[in-house]
C-alpha atoms as an extended CHARMM CRD file, in Angstrom:
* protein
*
       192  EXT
         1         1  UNK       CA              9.0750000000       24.3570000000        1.4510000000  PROA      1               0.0000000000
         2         2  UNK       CA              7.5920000000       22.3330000000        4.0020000000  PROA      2               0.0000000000
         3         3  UNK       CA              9.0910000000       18.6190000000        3.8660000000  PROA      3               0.0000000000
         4         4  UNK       CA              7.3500000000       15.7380000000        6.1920000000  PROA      4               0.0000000000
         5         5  UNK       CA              8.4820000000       12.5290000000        6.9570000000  PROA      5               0.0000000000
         6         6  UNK       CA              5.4180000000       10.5120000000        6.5760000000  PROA      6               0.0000000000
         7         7  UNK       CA              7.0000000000        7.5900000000        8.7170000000  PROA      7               0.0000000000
         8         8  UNK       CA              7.9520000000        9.7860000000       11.5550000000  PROA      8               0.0000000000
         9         9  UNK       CA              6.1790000000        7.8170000000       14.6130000000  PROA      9               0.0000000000
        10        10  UNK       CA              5.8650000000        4.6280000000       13.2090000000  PROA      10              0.0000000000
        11        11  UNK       CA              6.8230000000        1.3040000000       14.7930000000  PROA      11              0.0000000000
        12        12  UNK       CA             10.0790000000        0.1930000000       12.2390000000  PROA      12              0.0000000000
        13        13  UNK       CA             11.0040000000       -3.5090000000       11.9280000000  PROA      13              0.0000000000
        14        14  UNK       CA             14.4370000000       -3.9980000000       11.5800000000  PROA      14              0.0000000000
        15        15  UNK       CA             16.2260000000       -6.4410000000        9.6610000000  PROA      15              0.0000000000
        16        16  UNK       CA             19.8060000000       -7.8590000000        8.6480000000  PROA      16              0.0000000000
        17        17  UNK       CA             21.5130000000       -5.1500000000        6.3790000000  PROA      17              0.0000000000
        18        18  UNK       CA             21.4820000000       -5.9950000000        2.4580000000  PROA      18              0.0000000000
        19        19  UNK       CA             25.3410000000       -5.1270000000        2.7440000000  PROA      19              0.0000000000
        20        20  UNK       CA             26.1430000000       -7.8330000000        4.8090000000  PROA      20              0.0000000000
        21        21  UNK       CA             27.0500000000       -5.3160000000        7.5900000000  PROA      21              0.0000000000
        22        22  UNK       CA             26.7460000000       -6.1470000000       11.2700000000  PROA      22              0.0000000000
        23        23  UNK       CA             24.0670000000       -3.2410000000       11.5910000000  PROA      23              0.0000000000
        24        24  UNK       CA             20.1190000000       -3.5170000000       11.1660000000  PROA      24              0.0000000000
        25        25  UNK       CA             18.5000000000       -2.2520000000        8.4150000000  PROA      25              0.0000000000
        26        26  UNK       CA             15.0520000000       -1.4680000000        8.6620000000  PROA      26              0.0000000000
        27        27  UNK       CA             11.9100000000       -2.4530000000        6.3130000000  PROA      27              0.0000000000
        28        28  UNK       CA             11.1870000000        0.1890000000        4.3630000000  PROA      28              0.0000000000
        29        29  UNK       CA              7.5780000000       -0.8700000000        3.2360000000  PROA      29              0.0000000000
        30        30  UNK       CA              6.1330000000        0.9030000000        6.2840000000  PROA      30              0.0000000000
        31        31  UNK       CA              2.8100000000        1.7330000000        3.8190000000  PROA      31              0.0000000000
        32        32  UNK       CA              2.1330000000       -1.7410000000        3.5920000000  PROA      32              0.0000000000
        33        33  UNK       CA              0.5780000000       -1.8890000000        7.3960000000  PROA      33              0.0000000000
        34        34  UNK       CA             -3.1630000000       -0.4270000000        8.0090000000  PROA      34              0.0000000000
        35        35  UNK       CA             -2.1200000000        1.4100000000       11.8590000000  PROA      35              0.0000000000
        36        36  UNK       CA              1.1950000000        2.7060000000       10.1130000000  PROA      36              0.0000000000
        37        37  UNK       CA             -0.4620000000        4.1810000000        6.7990000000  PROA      37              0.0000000000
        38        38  UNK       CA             -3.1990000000        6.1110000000        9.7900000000  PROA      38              0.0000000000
        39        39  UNK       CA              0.1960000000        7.2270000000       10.9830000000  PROA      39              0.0000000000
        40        40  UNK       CA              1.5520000000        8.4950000000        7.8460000000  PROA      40              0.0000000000
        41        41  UNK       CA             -1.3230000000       10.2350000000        6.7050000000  PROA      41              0.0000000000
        42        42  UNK       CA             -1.8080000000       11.8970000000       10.4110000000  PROA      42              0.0000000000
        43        43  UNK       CA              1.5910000000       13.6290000000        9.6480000000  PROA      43              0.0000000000
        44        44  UNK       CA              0.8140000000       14.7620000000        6.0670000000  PROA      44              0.0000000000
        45        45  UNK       CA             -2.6590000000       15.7940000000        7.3970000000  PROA      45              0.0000000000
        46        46  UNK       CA             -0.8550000000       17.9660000000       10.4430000000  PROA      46              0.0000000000
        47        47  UNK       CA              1.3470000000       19.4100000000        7.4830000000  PROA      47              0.0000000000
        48        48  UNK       CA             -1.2000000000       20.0880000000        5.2720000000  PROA      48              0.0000000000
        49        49  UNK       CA             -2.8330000000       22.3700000000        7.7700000000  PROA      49              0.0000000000
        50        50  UNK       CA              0.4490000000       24.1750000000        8.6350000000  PROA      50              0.0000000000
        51        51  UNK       CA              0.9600000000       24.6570000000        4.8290000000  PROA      51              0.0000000000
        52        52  UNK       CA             -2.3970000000       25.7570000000        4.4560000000  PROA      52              0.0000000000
        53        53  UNK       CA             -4.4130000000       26.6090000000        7.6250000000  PROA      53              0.0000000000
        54        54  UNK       CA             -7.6600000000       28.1990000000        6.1120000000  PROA      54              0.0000000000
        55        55  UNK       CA             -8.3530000000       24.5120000000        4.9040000000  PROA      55              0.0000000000
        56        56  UNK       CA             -7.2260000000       23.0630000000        7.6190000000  PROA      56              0.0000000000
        57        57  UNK       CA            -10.8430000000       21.9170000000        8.5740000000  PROA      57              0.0000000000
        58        58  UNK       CA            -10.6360000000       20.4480000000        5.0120000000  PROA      58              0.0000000000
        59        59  UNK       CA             -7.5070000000       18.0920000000        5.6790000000  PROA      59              0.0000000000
        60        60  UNK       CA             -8.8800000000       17.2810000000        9.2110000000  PROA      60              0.0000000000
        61        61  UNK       CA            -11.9150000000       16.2210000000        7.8460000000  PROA      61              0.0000000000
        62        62  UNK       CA            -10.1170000000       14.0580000000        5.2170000000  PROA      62              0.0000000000
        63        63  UNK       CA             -7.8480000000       12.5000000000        7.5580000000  PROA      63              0.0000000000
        64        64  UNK       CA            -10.6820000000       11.2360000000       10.1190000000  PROA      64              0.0000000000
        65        65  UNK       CA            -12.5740000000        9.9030000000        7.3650000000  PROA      65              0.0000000000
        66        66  UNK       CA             -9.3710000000        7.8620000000        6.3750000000  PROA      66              0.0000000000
        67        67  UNK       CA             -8.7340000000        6.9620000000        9.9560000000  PROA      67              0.0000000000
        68        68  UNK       CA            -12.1820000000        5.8010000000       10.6000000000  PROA      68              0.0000000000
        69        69  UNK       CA            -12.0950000000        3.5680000000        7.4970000000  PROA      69              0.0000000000
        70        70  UNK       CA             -8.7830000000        2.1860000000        8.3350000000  PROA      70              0.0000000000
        71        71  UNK       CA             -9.8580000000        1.6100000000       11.5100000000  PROA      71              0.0000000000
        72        72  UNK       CA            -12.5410000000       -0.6970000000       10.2690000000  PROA      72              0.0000000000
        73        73  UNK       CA            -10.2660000000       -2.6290000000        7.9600000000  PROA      73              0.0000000000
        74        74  UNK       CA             -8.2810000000       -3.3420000000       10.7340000000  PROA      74              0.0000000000
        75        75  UNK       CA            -10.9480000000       -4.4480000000       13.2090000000  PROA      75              0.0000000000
        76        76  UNK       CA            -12.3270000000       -6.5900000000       10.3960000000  PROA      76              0.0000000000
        77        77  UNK       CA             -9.4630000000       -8.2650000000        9.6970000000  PROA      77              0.0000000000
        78        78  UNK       CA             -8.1860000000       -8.7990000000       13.2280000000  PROA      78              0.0000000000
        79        79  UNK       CA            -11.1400000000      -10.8320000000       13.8100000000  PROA      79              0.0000000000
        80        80  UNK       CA            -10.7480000000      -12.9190000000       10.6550000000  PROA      80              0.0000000000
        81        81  UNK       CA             -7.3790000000      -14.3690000000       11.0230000000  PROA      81              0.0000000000
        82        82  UNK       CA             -8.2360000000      -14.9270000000       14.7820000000  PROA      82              0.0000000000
        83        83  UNK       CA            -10.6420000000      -17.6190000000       13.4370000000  PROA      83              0.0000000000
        84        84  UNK       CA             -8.0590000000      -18.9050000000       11.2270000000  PROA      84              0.0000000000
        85        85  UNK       CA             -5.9420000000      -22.4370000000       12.2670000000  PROA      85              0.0000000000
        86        86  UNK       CA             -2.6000000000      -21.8330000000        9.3790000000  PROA      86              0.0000000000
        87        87  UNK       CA             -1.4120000000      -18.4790000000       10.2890000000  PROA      87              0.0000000000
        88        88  UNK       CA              1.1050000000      -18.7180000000        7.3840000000  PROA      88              0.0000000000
        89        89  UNK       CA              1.3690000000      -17.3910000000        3.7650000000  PROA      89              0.0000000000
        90        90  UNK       CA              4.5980000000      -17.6790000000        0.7540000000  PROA      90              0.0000000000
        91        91  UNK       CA              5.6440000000      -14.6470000000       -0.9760000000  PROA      91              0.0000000000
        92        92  UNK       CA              7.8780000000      -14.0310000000       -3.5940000000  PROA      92              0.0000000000
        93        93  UNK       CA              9.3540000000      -10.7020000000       -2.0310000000  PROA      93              0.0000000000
        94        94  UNK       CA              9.2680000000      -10.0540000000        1.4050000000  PROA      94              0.0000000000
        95        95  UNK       CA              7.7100000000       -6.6510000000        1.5480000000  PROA      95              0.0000000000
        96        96  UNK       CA              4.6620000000       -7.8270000000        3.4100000000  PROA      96              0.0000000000
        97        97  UNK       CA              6.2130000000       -7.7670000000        7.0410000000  PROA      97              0.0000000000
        98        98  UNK       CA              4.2110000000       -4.9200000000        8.5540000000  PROA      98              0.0000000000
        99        99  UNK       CA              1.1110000000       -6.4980000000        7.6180000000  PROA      99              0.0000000000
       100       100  UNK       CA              2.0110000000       -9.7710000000        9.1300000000  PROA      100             0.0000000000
       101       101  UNK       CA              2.8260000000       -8.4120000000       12.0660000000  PROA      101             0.0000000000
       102       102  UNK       CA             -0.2020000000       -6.3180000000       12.5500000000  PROA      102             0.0000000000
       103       103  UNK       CA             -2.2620000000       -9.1370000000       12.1210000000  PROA      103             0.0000000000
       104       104  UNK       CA             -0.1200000000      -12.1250000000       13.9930000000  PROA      104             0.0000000000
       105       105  UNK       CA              0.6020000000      -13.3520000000       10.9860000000  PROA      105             0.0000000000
       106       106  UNK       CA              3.8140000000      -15.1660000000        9.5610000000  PROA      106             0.0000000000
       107       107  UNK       CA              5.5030000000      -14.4840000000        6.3320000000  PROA      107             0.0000000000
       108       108  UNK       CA              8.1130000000      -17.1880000000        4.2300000000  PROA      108             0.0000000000
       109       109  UNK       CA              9.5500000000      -15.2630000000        1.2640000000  PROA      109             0.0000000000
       110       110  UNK       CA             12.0270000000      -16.4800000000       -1.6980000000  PROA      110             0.0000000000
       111       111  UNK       CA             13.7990000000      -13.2410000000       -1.5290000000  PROA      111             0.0000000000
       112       112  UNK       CA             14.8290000000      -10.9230000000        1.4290000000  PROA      112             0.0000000000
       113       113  UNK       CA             12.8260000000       -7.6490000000        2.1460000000  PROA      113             0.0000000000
       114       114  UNK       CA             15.2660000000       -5.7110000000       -0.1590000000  PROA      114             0.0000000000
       115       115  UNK       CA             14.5560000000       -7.9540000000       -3.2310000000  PROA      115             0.0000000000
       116       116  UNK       CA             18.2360000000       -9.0200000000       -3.0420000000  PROA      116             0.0000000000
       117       117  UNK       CA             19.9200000000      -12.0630000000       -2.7480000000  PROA      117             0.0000000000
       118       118  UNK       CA             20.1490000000      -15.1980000000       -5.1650000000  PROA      118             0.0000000000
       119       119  UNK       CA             17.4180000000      -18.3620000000       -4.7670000000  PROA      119             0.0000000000
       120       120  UNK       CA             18.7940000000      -21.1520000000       -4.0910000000  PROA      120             0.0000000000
       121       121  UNK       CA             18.0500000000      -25.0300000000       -4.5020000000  PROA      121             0.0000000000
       122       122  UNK       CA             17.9500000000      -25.5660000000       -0.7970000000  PROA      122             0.0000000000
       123       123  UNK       CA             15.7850000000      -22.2620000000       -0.0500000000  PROA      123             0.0000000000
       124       124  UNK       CA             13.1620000000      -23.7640000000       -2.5130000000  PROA      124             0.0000000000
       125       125  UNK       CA             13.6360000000      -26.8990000000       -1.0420000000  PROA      125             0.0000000000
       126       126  UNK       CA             12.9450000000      -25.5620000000        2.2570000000  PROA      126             0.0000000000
       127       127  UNK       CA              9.8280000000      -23.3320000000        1.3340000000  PROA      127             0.0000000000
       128       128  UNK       CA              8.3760000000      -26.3770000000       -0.4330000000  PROA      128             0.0000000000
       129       129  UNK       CA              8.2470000000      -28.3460000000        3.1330000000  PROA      129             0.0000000000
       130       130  UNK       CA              7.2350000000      -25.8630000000        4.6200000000  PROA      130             0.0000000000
       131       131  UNK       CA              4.2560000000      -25.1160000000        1.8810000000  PROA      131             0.0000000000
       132       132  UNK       CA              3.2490000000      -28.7620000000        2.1020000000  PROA      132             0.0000000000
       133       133  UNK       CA              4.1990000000      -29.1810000000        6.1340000000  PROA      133             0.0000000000
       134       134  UNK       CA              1.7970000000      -26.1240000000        6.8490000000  PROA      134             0.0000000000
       135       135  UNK       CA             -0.8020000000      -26.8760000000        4.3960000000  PROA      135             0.0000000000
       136       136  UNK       CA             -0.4900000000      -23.3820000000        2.2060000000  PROA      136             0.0000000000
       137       137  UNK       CA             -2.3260000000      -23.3360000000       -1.1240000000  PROA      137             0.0000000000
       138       138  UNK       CA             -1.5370000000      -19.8170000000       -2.7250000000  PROA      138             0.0000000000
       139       139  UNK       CA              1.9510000000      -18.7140000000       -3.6340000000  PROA      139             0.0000000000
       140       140  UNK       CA              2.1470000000      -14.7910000000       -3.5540000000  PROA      140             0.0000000000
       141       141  UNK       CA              4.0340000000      -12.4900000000       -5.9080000000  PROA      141             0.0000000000
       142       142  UNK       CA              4.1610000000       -9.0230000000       -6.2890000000  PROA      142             0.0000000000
       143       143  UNK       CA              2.4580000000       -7.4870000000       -8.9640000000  PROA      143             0.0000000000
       144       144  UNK       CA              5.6610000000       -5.8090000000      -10.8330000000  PROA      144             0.0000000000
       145       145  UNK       CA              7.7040000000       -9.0550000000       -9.8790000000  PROA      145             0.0000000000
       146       146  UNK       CA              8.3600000000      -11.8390000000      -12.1720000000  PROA      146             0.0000000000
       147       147  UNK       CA              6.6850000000      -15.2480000000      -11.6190000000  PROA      147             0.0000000000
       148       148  UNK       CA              9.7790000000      -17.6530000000      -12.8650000000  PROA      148             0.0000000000
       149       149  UNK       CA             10.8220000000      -18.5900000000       -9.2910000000  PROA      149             0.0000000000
       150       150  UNK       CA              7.6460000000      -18.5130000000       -7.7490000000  PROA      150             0.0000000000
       151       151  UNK       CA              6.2340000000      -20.8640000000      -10.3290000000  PROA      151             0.0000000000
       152       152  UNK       CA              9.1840000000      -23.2920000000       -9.7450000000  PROA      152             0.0000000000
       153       153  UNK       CA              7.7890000000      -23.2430000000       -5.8170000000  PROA      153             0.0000000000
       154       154  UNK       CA              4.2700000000      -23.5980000000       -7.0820000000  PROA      154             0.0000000000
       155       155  UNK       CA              5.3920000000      -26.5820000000       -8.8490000000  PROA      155             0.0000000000
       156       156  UNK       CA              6.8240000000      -28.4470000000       -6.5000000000  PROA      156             0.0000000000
       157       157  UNK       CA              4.5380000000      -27.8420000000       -3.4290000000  PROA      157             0.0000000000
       158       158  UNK       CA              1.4650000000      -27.9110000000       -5.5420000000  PROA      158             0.0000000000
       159       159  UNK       CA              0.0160000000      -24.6360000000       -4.8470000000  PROA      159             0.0000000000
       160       160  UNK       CA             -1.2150000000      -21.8280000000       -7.4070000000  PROA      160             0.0000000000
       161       161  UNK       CA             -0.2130000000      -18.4330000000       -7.7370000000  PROA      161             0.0000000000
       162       162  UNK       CA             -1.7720000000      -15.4940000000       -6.5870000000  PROA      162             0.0000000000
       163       163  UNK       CA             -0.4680000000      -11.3960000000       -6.9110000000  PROA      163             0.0000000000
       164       164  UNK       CA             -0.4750000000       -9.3370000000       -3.9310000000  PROA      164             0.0000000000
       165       165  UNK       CA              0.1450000000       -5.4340000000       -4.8360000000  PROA      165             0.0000000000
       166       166  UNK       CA              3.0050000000       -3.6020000000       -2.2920000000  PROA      166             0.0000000000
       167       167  UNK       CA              0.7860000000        0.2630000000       -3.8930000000  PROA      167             0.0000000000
       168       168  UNK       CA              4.2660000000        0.7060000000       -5.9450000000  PROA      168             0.0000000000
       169       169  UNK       CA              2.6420000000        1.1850000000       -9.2530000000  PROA      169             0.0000000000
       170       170  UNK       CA             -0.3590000000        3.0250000000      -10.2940000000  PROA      170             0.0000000000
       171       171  UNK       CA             -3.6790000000        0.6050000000      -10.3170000000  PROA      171             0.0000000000
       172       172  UNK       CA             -5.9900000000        3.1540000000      -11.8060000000  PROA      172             0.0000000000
       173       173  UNK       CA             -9.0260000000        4.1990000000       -9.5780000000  PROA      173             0.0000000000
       174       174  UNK       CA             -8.3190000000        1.7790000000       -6.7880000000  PROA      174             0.0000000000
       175       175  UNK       CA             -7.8800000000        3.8860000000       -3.8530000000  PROA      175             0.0000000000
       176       176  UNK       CA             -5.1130000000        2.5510000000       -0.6310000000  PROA      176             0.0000000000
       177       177  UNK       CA             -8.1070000000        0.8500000000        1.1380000000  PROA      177             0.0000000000
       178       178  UNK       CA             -9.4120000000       -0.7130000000       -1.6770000000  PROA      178             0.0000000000
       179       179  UNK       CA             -5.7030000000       -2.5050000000       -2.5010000000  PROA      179             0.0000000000
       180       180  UNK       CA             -5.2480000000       -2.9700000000        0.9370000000  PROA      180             0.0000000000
       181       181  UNK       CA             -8.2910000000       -4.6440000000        1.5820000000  PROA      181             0.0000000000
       182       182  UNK       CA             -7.6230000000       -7.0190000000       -1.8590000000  PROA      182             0.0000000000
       183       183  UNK       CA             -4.5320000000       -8.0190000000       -0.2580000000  PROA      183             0.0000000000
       184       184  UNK       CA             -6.1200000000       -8.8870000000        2.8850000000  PROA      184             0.0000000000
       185       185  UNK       CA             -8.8850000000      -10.7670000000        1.0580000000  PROA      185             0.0000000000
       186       186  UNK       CA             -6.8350000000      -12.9130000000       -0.9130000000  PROA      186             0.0000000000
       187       187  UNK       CA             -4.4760000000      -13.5010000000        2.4450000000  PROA      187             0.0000000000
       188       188  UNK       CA             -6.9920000000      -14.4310000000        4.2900000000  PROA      188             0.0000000000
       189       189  UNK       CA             -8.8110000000      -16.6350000000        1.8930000000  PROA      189             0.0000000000
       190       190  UNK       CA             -5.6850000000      -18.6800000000        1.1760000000  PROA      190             0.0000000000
       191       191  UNK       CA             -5.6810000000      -19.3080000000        4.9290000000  PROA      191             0.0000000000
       192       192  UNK       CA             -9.4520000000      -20.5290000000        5.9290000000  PROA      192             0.0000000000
């Protein structure tokens, strides 16, 4: 059995351990960023064709196609929130670090990047400033998280909610690129 580690190569942010523990921990929604998904799939590609190397041309062929679109999504996308003034967005969950980093982006979140940790009066407090400080109109949640909190936020900084979708369920027909690029979309258009 040939086992890959999709993430090998990747770029890992690190962040305060869930346990409280002096150590980092890092973010483990690597997929969620455009140059680390090329990575990923690079890997399984290269594995693929060690698996099974009379298709390799197959896999090869699959991956540049891949590459080449993500490539585009990128470029796109880089260029868009360029031209953008508010550089910010609100999530419920902070699983969307990779992409704000690949883009210069910044991200507030209710809840840490392990979905742990209690809300608290003063963090909604402080998010609500910050919505109405930096002029953000869309309140992000995950699509398999609940909307209590994030309606409370909504509420008081008078902004709507929107989902964003971290690829963590199955959405049908909708391939990587085409939730990826949704994401983006609705990113972006909170932010022009």
């Amino acid at each position: 059995i040939l086992v890959v580690t999709a993430s090998d190569g990747t770029d890992p942010i690190h962040v305060p351990s869930p346990h409280n523990t002096s150590a980092d921990a890092v973010d483990p929604h690597v997929w969620l960023s455009l140059p680390n998904a090329k990575i990923e799939a690079r890997n399984i590609c290269d594995a693929f064709k060690k698996a099974d190397p009379d298709n390799a041309s197959y896999y090869e062929q699959r991956y540049t196609d891949f590459a080449t679109k993500t490539d585009t999504l990128t470029k796109t996308y880089t260029e868009r929130f360029a031209a953008v003034p508010q550089k910010s967005f609100v999530i419920g969950h902070a699983a969307f670090g990779y992409m704000a980093r690949d883009f210069d982006l910044t991200q507030k979140s209710l809840i840490n990047v392990f979905a742990s940790g209690e809300h608290s009066a003063h963090n909604l407090t402080e998010l609500s400033a910050f919505c109405k400080a930096n002029q953000i109109k869309v309140i992000f949640l995950e699509n398999m998280e609940s909307p209590k909190v994030a309606q409370t936020l909504a509420n008081e900084s008078g902004t709507s909610l929107e989902n964003l979708d971290t690829l963590e369920s199955s959405d049908g027909d909708k391939t990587y690129l085409d939730v990826m690029s949704t994401n983006l979309e609705k990113i972006y258009d909170s932010m022009k």
